[in-house]
N, C-alpha and C positions, 0 to 999 in steps of 0.2 A: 152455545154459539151466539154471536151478538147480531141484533137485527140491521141488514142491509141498511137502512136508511136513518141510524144513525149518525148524526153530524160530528165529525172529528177533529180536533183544532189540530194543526196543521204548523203554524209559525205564531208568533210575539213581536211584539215590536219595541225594542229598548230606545226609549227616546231621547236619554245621556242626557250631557248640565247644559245642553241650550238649544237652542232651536234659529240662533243667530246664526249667518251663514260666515259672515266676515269674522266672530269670534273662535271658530271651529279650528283653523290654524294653529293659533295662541293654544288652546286647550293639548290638541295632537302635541307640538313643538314640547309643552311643559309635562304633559303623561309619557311622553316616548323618553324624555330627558331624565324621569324621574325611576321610571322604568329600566333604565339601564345603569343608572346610581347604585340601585337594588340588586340587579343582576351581578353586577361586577362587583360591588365590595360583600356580598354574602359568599360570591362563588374564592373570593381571596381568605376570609375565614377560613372557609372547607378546605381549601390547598394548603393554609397553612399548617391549621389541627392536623392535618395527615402528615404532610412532609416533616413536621418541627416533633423530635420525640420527646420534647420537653414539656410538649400541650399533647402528652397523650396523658389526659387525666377526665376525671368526671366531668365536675365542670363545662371543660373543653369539648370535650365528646357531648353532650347536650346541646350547649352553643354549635357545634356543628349540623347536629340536627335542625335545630332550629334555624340557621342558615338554610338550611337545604328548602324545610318547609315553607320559608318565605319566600324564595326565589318559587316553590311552585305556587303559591296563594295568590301573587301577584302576574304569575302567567296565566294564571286561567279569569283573569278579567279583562287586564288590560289591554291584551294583543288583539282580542275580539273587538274593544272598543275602537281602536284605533283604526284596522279594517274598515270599521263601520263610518268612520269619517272618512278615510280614504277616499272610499266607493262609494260614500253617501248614499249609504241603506242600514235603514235601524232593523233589518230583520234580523231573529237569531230562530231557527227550527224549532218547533219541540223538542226532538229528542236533543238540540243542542243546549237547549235553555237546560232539560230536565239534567244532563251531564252538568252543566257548567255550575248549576246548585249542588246537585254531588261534590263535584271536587271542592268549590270553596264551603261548602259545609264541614267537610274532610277536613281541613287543611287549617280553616280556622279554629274546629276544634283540638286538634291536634297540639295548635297553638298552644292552645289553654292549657294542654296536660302538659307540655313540655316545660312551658313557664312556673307549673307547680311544681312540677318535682326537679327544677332549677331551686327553686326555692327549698326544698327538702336538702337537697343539697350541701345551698347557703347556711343551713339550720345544723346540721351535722359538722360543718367545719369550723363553724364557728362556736358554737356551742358542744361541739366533743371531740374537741381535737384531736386526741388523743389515739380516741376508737375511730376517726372519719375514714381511717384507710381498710378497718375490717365492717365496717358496715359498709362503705359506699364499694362496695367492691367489684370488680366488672362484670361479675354474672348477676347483679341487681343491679347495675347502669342495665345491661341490655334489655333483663325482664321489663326493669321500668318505663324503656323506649317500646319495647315490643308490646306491652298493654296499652301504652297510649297510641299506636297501633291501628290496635286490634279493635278499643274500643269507639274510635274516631271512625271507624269502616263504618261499624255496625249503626251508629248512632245515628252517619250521613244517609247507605244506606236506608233505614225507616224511614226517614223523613224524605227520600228522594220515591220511595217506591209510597209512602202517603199519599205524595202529588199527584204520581203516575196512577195510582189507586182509582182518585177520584175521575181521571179523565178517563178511566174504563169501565167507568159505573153506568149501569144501562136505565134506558128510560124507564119510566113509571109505569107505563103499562106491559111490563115485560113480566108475566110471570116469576113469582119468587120463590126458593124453597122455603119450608117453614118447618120442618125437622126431619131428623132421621130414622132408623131403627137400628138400635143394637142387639145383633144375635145373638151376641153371650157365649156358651159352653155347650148349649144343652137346647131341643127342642122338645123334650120329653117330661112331661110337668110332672112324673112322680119323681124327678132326679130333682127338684125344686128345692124341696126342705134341706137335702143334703148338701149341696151349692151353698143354701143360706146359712146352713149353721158352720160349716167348713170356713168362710170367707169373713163370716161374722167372729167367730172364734180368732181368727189368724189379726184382724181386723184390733179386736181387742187386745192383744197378745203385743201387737205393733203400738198403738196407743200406750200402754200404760207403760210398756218396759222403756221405750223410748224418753215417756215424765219421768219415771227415773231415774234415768242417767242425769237429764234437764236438772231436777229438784236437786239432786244428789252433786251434781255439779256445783251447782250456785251454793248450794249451805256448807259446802265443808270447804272450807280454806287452803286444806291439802290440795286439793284440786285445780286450783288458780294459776293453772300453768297454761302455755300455749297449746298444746296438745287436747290437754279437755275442752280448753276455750273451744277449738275446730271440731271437738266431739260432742260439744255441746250444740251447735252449730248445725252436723250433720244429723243429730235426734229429732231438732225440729223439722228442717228437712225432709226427714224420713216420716214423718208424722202429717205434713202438708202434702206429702209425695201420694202416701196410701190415702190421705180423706180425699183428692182428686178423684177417684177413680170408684172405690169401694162402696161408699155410702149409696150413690148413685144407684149401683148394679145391685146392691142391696134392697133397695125402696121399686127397683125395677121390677126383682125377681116378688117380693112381696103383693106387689099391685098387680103382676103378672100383665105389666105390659115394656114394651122394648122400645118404647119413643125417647127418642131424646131430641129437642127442639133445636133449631140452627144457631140460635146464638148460647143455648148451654154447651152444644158442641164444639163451638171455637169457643167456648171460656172454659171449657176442660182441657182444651188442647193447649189451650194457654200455659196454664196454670201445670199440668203435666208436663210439657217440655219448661218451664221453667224449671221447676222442680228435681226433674231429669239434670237438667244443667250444673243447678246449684249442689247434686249429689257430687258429679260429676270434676268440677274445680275444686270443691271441700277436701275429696281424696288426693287430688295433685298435691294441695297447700301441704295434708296431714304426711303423707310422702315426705316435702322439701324440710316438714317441719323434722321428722325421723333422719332426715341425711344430717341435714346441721348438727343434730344433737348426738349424732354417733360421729358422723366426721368431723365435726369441729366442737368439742365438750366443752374446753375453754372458754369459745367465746358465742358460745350459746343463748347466753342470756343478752350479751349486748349486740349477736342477730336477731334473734326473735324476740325483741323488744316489743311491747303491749302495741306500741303507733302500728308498729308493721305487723303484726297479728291483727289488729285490726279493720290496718286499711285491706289486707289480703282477701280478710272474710268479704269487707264492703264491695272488694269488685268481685267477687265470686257472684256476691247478689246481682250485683249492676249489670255484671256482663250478662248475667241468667237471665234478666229479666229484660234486656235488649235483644237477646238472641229470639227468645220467646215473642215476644211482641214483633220483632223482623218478619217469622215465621206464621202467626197468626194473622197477619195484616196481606202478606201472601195468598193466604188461605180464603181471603174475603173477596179476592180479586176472581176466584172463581167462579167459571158456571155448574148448573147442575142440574142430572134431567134423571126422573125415575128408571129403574129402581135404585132407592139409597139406604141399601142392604150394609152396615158397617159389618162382616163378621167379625166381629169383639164384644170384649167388654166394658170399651172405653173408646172416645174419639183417638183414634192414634195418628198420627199425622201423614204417615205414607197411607194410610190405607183411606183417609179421607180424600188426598190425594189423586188417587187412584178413582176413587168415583166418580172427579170432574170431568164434565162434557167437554169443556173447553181446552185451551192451550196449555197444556201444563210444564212446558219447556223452564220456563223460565222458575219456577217452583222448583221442579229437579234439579237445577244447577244450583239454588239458592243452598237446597236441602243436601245438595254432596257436599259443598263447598263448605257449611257450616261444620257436617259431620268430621270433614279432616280439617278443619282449622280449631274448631271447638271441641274433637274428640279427640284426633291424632293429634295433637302438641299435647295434651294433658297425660294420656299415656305412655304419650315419648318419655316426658316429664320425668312421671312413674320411675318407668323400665330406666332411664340413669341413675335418677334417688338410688332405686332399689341395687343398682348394681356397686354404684361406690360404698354401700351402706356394703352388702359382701366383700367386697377387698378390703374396710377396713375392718368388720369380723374375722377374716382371716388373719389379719395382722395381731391381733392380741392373740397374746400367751400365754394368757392363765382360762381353763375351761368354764370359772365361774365367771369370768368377765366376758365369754363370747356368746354363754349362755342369756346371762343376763342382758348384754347389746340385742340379739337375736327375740329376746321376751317380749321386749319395748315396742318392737315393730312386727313382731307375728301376728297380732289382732287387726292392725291396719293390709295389713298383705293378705290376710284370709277375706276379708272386706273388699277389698277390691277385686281378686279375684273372682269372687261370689256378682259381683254387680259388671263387672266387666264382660268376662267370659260367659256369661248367661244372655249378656244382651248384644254379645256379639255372634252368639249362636241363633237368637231369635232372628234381626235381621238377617241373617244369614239363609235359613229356612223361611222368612216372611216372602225372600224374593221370587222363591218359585212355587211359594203357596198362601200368594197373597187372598185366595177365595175359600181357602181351607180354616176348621177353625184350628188349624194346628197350632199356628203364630200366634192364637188368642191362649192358647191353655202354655204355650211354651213362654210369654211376656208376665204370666204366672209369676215366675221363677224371680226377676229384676224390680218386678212392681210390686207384689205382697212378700215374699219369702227372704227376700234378702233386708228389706227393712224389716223385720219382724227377726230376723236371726241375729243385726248387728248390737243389740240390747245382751243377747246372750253370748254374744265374740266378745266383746269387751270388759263386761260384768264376769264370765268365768274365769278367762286368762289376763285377766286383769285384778292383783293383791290391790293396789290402791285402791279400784273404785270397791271391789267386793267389802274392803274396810268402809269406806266413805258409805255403803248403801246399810252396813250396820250400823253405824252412828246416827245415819236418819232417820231407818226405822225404829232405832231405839229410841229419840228424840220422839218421834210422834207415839210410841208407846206412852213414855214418861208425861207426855203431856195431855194423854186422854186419860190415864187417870187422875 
């Protein structure tokens, strides 16, 4: 709880271009004037692109976005100014200052994505004429309007809840926590050794199978497709995902002690819902990559073109690490009063959550809101890949060609299921036993087991890599003698 006699800012005062009283007219007359310039011919754009089906094209459809977004960029400055002269009062609230940096933070970065992939565009029609109508095609116009989005929220978001951060930061002399205790699995120290060699064992297994695939990837030239590119992708991944968590509880059970300090705990939660994330968009991408290539064979190569494999991965990361950092910077705005008992074996974020003393409202909504916009579309995702990828195995005729369609993406659909359904089962069970350590032994399953099994999904039922990983070992044979 934060102490009574804390002093709370309240309002701001926007001082605008002058402080002259007779110029205050002139300014109003030429921003209201300039302001409805913007209104009217962005909103004649939008009418047009819609009504004329001759401007229903990419281009067009971008530019109408971009219409749109400037008519709002420009209302959430200007109307307030103008008021302000009106009524001649430069106040603007707090929460109205902290919203009105929201939206134009939003909206001007929005800008920026829209103007690049106007340009991606321009790049495509000019320079591959040819292919501009199977590349720029309108389920990649929408994805690429709906990540600039998605990640213009998140980006405004942090930077709006930053602000709002520090005006909730409590004084100096207000007691601080200074770490936690992680309960782990087990209070019974002869279960120790076994804990340790189990987790240390799985720990190793996750490690080296994962370089691997990594090493095995990069050296053999077979490999150099979109597909391992993404599996290569997701080994690292899975290799950043388990040294979050493991080494820790490792060095813990060793020392036999269960401390973990406040700021290693929000940089494991970090770096775990990162982590988590980047799993999590790797298998969409490796999904849409599997639809293309059975649904559309043809022209596979000039979809999933190196740019767009790529930039796919890049925002897997970017979005991972804005969601992350959203969620951490959350987590700093609370308070917290003993006992700060984590039953786990890792800062988990609901369950850190759950230990604040304080308001946790606005946490909760942060943290559904992520999980269906960052979880539910990525599985939506999925479940359509995966179903058009079925009708057109069903479509072919010969049993070698639906076996072999079916091979290509049996590894990535045992993968997902293993990561999906395991951590839809933990949350699931975390919600009515968040004090038990059931939700610690059952997050088992999502955090060590399934990185630690994807090495051996893809290396068995997978003839390319199992070739690819005898070429390397037989190379690092040849070369230590």
């Amino acid at each position: 709880m934060e102490p009574e006699n804390e002093t709370r800012i309240l309002e701001f005062f926007l001082l605008g271009l002058t402080k002259e009283p007779e110029l205050k007219p002139i300014i109003f007359g030429l921003f209201f004037t300039m302001y409805l310039i913007t209104m009217t011919g962005n909103l004649l754009i939008i009418l047009l692109s819609i009504s004329d089906s001759h401007l229903h094209t990419p281009m067009y459809f971008f530019l109408s976005n971009l219409s749109f977004i400037d008519i709002c960029l420009t209302s959430t400055t200007i109307p307030k100014m103008l008021m302000s002269i009106q009524t001649r009062s430069n106040v603007i609230t707090y929460a109205g200052c902290i919203t009105q940096m929201f939206f134009f933070l939003f909206f001007v970065t929005l800008d920026d994505f829209l103007l690049t992939v106007m340009a991606y565009d321009r790049y495509v029609a000019i320079c591959h004429p040819l292919h501009y109508t199977v590349i720029m095609n309108p389920q990649l116009c929408v994805r690429l309007v709906l990540l600039s989005w998605i990640i213009s929220v998140l980006t405004s978001l942090l930077h709006s809840l930053m602000a709002s951060h520090f005006h909730h930061m409590e004084p100096e002399n207000v007691t601080r926590i200074s770490e936690f205790l992680l309960l782990g699995f087990s209070e019974e120290p002869k279960l120790y050794p076994l804990i340790f060699g189990l987790f240390f064992s799985m720990y190793l297994i996750t490690v080296i199978g994962n370089l691997l695939i990594i090493l095995a990837t990069v050296s053999d030239s077979h490999l150099h497709t979109p597909m391992y590119f993404f599996l290569l992708n997701l080994s690292l991944a899975d290799i950043c995902f388990t040294s979050t968590t493991i080494p820790k509880m490792l060095v813990n059970i060793q020392t036999q002690s269960k401390v973990i300090t406040y700021a290693g705990c929000i940089t494991q939660m970090f770096f775990f819902v990162l982590f988590a994330g980047v799993d999590d968009f790797l298998l969409t991408v490796m999904a849409y990559d599997r639809y293309v290539a059975i649904c559309h064979p043809l022209h596979y190569t000039i979809i999933m073109n190196p740019w767009l494999c790529v930039l796919l991965a890049l925002l897997s990361w970017i979005m991972s690490v804005l969601n992350s950092l959203l969620h951490s910077l959350m987590a700093l705005r609370l308070s917290f009063c003993t006992p700060l008992e984590i039953p786990h074996f890792f800062c988990e974020l609901n369950q850190v959550i759950h230990l604040a003393s304080s308001d946790t409202f606005l946490n909760d909504v942060v943290t559904y809101s992520a999980s269906v916009l960052l979880g539910g579309v990525p599985i939506t995702g999925i479940l359509y890949s995966y179903c058009k990828i079925v009708s057109s195995i069903h479509a072919i005729s010969s049993a070698q060609g639906t076996y072999k369609a079916f091979s290509t993406c049996a590894s990535h659909l045992l993968v997902v299921s293993l990561f999906y359904f395991t951590m839809i089962s933990v949350y699931f069970s975390s919600s009515t036993t968040q004090t038990s350590h059931s939700s610690a032994a059952a997050s088992v399953m999502y955090t060590v087991v399934t990185p630690m099994l994807n090495p051996f999904i893809y290396s068995l039922r997978n003839e390319d890599m199992k070739r690819a990983l005898k070429r390397f070992s037989g190379r690092k044979l040849s070369t230590n003698k």
